[in-house]
C-alpha positions as CSV (number, residue, x, y, z in Angstrom):
1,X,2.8,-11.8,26.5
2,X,4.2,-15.2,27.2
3,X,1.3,-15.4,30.1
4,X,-1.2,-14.4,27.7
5,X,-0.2,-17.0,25.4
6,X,0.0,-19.6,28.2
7,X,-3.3,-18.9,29.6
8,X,-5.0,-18.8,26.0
9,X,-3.2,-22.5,25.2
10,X,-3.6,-23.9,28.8
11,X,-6.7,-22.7,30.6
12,X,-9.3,-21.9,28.3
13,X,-13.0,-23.1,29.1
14,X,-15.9,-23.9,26.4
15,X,-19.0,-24.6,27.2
16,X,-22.3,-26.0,24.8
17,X,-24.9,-23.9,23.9
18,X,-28.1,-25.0,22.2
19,X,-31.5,-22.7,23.0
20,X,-31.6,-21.4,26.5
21,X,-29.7,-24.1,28.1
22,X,-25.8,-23.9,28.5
23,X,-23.9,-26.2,29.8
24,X,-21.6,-26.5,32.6
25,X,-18.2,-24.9,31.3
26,X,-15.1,-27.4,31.0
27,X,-11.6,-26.4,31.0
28,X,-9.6,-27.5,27.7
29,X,-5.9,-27.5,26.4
30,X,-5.8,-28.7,22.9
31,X,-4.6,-25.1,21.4
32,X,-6.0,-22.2,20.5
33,X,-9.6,-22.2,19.0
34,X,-10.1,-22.5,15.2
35,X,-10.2,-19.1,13.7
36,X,-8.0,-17.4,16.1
37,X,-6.2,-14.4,15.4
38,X,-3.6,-15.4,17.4
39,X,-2.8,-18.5,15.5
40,X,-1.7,-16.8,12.8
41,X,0.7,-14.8,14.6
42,X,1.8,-17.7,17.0
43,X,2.5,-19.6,13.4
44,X,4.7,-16.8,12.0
45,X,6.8,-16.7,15.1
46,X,7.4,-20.7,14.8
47,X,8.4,-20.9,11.3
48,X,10.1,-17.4,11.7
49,X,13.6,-19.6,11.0
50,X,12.3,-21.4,7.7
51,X,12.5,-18.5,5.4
52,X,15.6,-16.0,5.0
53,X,16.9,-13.2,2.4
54,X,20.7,-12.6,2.8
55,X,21.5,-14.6,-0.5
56,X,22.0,-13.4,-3.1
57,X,21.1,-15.6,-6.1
58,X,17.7,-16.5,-4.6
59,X,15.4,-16.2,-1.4
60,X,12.9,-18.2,0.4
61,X,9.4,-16.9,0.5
62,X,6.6,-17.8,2.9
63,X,2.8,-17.1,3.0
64,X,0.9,-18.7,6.4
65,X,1.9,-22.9,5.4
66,X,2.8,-22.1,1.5
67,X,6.5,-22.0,1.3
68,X,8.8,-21.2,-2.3
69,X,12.5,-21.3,-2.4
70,X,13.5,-20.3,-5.8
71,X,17.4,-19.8,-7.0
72,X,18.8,-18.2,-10.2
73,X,21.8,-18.5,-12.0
74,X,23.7,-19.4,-15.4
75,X,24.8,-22.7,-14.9
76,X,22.1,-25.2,-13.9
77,X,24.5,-27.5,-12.2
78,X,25.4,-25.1,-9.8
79,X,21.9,-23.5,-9.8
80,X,20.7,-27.1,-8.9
81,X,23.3,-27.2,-6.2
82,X,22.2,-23.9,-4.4
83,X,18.8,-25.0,-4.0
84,X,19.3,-28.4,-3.2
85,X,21.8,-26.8,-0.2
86,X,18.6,-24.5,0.6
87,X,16.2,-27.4,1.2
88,X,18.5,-29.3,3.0
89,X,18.8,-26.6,5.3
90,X,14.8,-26.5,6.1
91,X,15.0,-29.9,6.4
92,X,17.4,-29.9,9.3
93,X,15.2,-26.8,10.7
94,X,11.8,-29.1,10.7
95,X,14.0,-32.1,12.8
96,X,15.3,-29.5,15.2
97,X,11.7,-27.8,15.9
98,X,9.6,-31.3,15.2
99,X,8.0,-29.9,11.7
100,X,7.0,-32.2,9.0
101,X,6.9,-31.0,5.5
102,X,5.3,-33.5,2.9
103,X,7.7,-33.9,0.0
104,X,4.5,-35.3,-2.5
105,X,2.8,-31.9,-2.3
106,X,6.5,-30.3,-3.6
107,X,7.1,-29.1,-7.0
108,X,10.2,-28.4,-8.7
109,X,9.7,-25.7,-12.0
110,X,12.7,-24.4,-14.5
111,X,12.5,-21.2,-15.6
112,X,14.1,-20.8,-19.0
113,X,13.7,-19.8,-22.7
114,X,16.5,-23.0,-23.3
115,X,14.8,-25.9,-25.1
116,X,18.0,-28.1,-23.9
117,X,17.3,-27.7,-20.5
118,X,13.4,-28.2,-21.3
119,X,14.0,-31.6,-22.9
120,X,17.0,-32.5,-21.0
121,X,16.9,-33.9,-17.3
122,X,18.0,-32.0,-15.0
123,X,20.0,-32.6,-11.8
124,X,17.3,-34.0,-9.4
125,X,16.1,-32.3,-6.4
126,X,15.9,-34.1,-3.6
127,X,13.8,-33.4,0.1
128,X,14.5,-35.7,2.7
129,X,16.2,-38.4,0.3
130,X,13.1,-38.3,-1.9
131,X,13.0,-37.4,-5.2
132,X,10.7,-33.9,-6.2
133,X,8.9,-33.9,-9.1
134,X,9.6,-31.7,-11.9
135,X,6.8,-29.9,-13.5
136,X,5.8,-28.0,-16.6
137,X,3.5,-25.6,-14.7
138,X,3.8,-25.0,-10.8
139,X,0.9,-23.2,-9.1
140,X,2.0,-20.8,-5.7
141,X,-1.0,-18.5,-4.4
142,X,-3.1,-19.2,-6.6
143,X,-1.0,-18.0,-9.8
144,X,0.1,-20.5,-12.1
145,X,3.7,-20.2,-13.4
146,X,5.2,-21.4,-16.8
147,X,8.6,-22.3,-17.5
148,X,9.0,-19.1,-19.8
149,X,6.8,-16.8,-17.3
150,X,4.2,-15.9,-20.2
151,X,1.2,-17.1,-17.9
152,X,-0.8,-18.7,-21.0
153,X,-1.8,-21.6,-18.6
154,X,-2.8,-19.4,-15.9
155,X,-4.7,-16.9,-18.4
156,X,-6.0,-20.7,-19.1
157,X,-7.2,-21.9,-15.9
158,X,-8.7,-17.7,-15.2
159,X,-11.1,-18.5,-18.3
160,X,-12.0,-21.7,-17.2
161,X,-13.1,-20.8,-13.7
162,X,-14.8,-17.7,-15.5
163,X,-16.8,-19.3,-18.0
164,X,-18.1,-21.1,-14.8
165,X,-19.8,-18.0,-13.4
166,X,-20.9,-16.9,-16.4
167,X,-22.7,-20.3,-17.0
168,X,-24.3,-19.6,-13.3
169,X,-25.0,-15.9,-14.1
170,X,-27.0,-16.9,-17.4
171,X,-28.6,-19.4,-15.5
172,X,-29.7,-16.9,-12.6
173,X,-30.9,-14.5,-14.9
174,X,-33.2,-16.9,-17.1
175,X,-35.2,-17.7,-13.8
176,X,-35.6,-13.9,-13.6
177,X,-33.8,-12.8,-10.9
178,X,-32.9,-8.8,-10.0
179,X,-30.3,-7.1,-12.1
180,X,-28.6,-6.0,-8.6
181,X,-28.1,-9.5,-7.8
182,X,-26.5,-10.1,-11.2
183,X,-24.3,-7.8,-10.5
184,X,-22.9,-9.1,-7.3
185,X,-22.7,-12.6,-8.4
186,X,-20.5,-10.0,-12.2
187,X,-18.4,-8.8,-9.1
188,X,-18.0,-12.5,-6.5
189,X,-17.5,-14.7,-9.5
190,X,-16.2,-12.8,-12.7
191,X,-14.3,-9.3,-11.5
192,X,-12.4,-11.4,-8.4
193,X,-11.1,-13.9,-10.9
194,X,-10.1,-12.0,-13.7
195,X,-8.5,-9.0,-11.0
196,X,-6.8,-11.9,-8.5
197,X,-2.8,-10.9,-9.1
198,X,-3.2,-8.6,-12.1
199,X,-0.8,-6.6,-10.7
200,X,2.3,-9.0,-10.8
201,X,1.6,-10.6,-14.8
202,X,3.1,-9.8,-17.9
203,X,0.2,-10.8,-20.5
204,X,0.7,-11.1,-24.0
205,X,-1.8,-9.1,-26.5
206,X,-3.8,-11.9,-26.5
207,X,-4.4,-12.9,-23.4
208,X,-5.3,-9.6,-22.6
209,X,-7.9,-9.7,-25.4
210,X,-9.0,-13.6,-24.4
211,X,-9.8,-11.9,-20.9
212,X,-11.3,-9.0,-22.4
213,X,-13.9,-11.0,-24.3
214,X,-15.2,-13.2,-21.4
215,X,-15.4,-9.5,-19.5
216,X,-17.8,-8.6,-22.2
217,X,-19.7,-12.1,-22.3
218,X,-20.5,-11.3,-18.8
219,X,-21.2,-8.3,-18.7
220,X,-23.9,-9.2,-21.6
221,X,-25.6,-12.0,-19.1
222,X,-25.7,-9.1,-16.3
223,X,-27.5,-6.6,-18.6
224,X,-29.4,-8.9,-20.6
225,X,-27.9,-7.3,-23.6
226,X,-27.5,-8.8,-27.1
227,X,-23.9,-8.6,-29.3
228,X,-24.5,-5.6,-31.2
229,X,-25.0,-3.7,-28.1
230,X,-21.8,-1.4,-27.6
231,X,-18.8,-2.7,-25.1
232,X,-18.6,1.2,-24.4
233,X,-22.2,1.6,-23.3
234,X,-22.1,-1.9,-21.3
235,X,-18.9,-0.6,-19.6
236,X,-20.7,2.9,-18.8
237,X,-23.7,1.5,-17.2
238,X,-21.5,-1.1,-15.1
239,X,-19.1,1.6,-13.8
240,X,-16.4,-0.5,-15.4
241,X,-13.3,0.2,-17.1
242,X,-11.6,-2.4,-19.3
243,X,-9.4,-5.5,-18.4
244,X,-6.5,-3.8,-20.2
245,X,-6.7,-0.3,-18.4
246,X,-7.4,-2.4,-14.8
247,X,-4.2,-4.2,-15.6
248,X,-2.2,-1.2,-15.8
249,X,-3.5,0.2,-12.8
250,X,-3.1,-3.0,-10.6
251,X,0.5,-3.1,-11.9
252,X,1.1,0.4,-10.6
253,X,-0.8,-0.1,-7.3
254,X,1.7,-3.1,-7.3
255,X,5.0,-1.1,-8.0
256,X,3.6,1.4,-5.5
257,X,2.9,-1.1,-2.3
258,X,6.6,-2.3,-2.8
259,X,7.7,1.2,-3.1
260,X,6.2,1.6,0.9
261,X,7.7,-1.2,1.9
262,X,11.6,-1.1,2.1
263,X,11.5,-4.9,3.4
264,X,9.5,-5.9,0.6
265,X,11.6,-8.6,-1.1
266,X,11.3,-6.6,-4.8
267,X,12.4,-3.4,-3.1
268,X,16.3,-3.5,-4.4
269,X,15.0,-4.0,-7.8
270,X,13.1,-0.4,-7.6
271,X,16.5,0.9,-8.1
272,X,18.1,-1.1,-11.2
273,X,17.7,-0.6,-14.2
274,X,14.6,-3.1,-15.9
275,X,15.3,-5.8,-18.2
276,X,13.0,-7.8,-20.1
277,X,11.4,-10.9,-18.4
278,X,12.5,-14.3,-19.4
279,X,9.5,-14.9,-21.7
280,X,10.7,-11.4,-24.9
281,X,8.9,-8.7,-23.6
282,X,9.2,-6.2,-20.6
283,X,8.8,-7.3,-16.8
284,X,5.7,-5.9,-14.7
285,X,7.9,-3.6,-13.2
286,X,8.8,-2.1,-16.1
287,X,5.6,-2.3,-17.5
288,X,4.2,-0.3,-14.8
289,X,7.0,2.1,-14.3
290,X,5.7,3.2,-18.2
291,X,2.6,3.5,-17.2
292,X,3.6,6.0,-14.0
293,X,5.8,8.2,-16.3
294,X,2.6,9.3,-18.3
295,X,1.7,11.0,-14.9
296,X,4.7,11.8,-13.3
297,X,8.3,10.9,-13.7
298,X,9.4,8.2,-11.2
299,X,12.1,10.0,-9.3
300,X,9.2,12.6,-8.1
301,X,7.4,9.8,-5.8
302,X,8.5,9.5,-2.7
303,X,9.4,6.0,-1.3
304,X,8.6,4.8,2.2
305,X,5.7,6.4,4.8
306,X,4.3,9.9,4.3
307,X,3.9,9.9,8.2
308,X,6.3,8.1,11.0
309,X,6.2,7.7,14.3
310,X,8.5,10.3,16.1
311,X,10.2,8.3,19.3
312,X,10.5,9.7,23.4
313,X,13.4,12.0,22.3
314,X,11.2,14.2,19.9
315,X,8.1,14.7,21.7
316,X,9.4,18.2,22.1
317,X,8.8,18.9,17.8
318,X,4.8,17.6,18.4
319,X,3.7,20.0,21.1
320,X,0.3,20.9,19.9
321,X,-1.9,23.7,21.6
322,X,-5.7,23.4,20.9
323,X,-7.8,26.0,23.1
324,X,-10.2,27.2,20.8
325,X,-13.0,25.5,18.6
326,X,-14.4,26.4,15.8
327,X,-17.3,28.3,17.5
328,X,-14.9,31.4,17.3
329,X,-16.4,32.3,13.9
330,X,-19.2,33.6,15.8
331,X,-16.8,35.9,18.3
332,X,-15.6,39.4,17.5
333,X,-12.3,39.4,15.4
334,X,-10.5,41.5,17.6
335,X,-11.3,39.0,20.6
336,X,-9.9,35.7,18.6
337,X,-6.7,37.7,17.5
338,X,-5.7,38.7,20.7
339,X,-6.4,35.6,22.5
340,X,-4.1,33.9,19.2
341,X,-1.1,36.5,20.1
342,X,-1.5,35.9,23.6
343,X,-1.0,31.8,22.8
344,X,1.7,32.9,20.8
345,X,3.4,35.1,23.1
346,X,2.9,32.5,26.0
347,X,5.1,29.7,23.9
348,X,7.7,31.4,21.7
349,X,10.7,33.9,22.3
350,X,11.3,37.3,20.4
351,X,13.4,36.3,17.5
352,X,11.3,32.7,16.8
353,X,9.2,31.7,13.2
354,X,5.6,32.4,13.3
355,X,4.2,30.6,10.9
356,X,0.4,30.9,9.4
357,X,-0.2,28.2,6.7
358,X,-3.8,27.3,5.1
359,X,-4.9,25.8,2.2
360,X,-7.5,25.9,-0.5
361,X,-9.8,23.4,-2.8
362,X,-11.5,24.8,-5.4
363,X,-13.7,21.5,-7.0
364,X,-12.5,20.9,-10.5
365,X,-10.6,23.7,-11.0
366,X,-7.5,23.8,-8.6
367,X,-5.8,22.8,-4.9
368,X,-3.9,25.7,-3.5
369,X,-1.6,26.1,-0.2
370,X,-0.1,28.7,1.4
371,X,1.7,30.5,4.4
372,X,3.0,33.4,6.2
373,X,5.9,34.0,8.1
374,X,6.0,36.5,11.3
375,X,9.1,37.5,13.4
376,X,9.2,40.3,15.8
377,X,5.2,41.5,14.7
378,X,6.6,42.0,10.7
379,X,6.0,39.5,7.8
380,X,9.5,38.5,6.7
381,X,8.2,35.8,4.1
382,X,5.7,34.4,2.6
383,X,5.0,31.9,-0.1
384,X,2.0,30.0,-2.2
385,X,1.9,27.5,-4.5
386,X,-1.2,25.7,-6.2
387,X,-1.6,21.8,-7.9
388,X,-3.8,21.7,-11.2
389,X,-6.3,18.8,-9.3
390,X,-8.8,18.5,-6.6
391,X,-7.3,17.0,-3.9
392,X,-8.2,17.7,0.1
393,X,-7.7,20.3,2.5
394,X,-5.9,18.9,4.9
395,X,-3.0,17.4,1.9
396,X,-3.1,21.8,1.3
397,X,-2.4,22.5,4.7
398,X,0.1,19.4,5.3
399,X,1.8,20.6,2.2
400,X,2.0,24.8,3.1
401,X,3.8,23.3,6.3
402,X,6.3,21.1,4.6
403,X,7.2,24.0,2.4
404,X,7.4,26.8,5.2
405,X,9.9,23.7,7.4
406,X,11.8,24.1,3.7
407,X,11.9,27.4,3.8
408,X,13.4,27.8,7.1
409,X,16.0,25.0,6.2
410,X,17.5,27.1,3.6
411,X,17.1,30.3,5.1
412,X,16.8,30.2,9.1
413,X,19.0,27.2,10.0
414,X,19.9,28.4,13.1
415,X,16.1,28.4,14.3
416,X,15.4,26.6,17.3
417,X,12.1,26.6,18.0
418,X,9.1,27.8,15.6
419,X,5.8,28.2,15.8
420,X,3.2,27.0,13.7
421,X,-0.6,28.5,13.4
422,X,-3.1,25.9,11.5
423,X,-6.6,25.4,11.2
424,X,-6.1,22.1,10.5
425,X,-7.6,19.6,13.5
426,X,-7.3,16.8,11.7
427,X,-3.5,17.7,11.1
428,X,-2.8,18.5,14.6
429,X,-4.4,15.2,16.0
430,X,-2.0,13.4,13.7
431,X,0.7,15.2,15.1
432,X,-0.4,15.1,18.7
433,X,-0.3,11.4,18.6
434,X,3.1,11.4,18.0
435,X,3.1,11.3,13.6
436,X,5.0,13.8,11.6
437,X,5.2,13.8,7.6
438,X,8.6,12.1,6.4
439,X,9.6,15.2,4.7
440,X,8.9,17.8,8.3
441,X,12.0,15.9,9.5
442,X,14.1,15.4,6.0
443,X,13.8,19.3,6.1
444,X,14.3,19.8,10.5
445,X,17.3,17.1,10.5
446,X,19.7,19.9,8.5
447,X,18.4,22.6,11.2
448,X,19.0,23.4,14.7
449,X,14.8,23.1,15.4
450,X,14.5,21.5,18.6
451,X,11.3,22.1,19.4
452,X,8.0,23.1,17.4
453,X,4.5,24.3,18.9
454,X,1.4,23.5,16.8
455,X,-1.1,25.9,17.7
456,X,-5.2,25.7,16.3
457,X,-6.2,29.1,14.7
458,X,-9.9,29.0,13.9
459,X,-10.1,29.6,10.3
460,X,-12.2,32.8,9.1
461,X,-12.6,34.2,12.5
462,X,-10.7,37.1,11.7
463,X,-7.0,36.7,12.6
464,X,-4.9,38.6,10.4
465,X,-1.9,35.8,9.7
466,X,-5.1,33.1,9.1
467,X,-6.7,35.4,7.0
468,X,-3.8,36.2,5.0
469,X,-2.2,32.8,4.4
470,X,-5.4,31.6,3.3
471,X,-5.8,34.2,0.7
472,X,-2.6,33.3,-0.2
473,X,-3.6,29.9,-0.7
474,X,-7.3,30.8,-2.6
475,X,-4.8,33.1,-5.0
476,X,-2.1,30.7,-5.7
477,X,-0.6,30.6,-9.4
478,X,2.4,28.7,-10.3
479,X,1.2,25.3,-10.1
480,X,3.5,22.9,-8.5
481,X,3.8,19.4,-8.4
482,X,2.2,17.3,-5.7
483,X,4.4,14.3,-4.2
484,X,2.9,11.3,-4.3
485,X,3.0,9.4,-1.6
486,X,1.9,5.7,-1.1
């Protein structure tokens, strides 16, 4: 890698273009050219050292060049203290790796809800021996933050910067231009703004209803509607759901992306118990932890990865088998099962799982899963279960297997090798690359399974444990819950 690098920095050639002619290439060194990927990474890995988590009454954060080092606390003396050790710390990093940060483009911003420490000075912040400026408002990724974390002036600038595009939208559709352009300049200059970190803001009633309002304004320049035209219809025609319902969703899409993440600086807070933010009122996270709970309680969503990478030491649980295609439909039954039993007996022993699963979609009504379990020729279990939603065929199948692995944790622990028949390709390419669902090795960890075989049975081709697991599945009652996963 370090050659690659090297060569990319130190011998790289350019050469001018214009028409047909080209010129004689040159050989350059002045970096890497602008818009490389590489850069990016190259700049991550130099100013790796700048930011770091292990305190705990504050962290630094860093985006590419933007970096925030925030500290909390009780006593602002102390509080002040703790950062100003924290910058003076990055400052010693930038004179030992020859990094200049420019102190007029810092801000300093205190949170509180305490007029004292409003009105009061504070204890100054210092970077470098000079003097930060403190600041009513302090803008970081493009969201502006109050000292009481209400995000009026934000909600402030948003309406500015929309009432912009509306101004250009009305102007676009006086001279006549197509309602499908409209609409993309709705989306580029109206939707981006008023969606751009949804997810991580507390709004108050009214902003939420300022925002709301200049939704509707545009969306009445786009259709060329007048004001006694319903919101309802407007929204219907555009596809588009309201700024209050988007809100909610972007807060849970939030909740959930930190939920996948376990390195995701919010992640410890997934697991205490939500306060209100400074400003009266309840945090994002808690705002969108209500809004989960109307679909499913919290503890039912699974944290992390649905699939992982399984390392050198495992490769023996994602031995996957796939001789047939699914031209077999077309073959005599009788052929496809005996050429199935002969894979079977080829890769298991006497007293090992066999395991049909399948599962079912029925459009609008119902997702069902189900399997079969064979040992010594004789069904010794089998199970079903169905979800009241549409959902795909491969989740059905995924989620027949994580239940039959289940059932063999609480019932065959002692297995050390099973077989499993699916007509799944999609499934078994997943696993043949090395992937296995989260919850395949919660429930193999307990067991003795050492190895699993993953064989391809042609669905409806005629082979009795196919054909019987997928009944299963078309039949299911009982509707479980389906885990969510990120």
């Amino acid at each position: 890698m370090s050659l690659g690098v090297a060569s990319a920095l130190l011998a790289r050639k350019v050469a001018l273009r214009t028409g047909k002619w080209t010129s004689e290439p040159i050989e350059i060194n002045p970096g890497l050219p602008q818009g490389s990927p590489l850069s990016s990474v190259l700049f991550n890995i130099y100013t790796a050292g700048v930011a770091e988590t292990d305190r705990q009454s504050g962290k630094t954060l860093k985006f590419a060049d933007d970096i925030m080092v925030y500290e909390k606390g009780t006593d602002r003396i102390q509080t002040a203290q703790q950062l100003q050790t924290r910058l003076d710390e990055i400052a010693i990093w930038c004179e030992e790796n020859n990094a200049i940060i420019n102190p007029d483009k810092a801000q300093v911003l205190w949170c509180s809800l305490n007029n004292n420490i409003v009105h009061t000075p504070t204890p100054p912040i210092t970077f470098k021996y000079e003097v930060i400026e403190r600041e009513t408002t302090l803008k970081y990724l493009g969201i502006t933050f109050d000292r009481t974390l209400s995000f009026n002036q934000h909600i402030e600038n948003v309406s500015r910067k929309v009432k912009k595009g509306i101004g250009a939208i009305k102007t676009m559709a006086s001279a006549h231009i197509q309602q499908n352009v409209l609409f993309v300049m709705f989306q580029l200059l109206i939707l981006s703004v008023l969606d751009y970190g949804l997810g991580c803001l507390t709004l108050s009633e009214a902003n939420l209803l300022k925002l709301e309002r200049l939704q509707n304004e545009a969306m009445r320049a786009v259709l060329g509607c007048t004001r006694d035209t319903h919101i309802i219809c407007m929204r219907f025609l555009l596809d588009l759901s309201s700024v209050r319902i988007r809100h909610k969703l972007a807060q849970a899409k939030t909740y959930l992306r930190v939920m996948e993440n376990p390195h995701h600086p919010l992640y410890p807070s997934l697991l205490t118990q939500k306060g209100t933010r400074i400003k009266r009122g309840k945090s994002w996270m808690a705002e969108a932890e209500d809004s989960i709970k109307l679909v499913c309680p919290i503890e039912d969503i699974i944290d992390g990865r649905e699939w992982i990478k399984t390392g050198p030491e495992q490769t023996a649980l994602t031995k996957v088998i796939i001789t047939m295609g699914r031209d077999r439909r077309e073959c005599a039954a009788a052929v496809t099962e005996q050429d199935i039993r002969q894979l079977i007996h080829d890769n298991s022993k006497r007293h090992d799982p066999i395991i049909y699963t399948d599962g079912s979609v029925k459009r609008g009504i119902q997702s069902g899963w189900g399997f079969v379990c064979y040992s010594e020729n004789r069904v010794i279990h089998e199970e079903s279960g169905a979800a009241a939603t549409t959902t795909s065929s491969m989740k059905m199948e995924i989620e027949a297997i994580t239940k039959a692995l289940e059932w063999i944790k609480l019932t065959r622990p002692t297995t050390t090798h099973a077989v499993f028949l699916t007509d799944s390709q999609s499934a078994l390419k997943k696993i043949e690359c090395g992937f296995m669902r989260m919850k395949w090795m919660t429930a193999i960890r307990p067991t003795a399974i050492s190895s699993i075989t993953w064989i391809f049975c042609p669905g409806h081709a005629g082979v009795k444990g196919n054909e019987r697991a997928d009944k299963l599945a078309g039949n299911a009652t009982g509707f479980h819950f389906l885990y969510k996963y990120l």
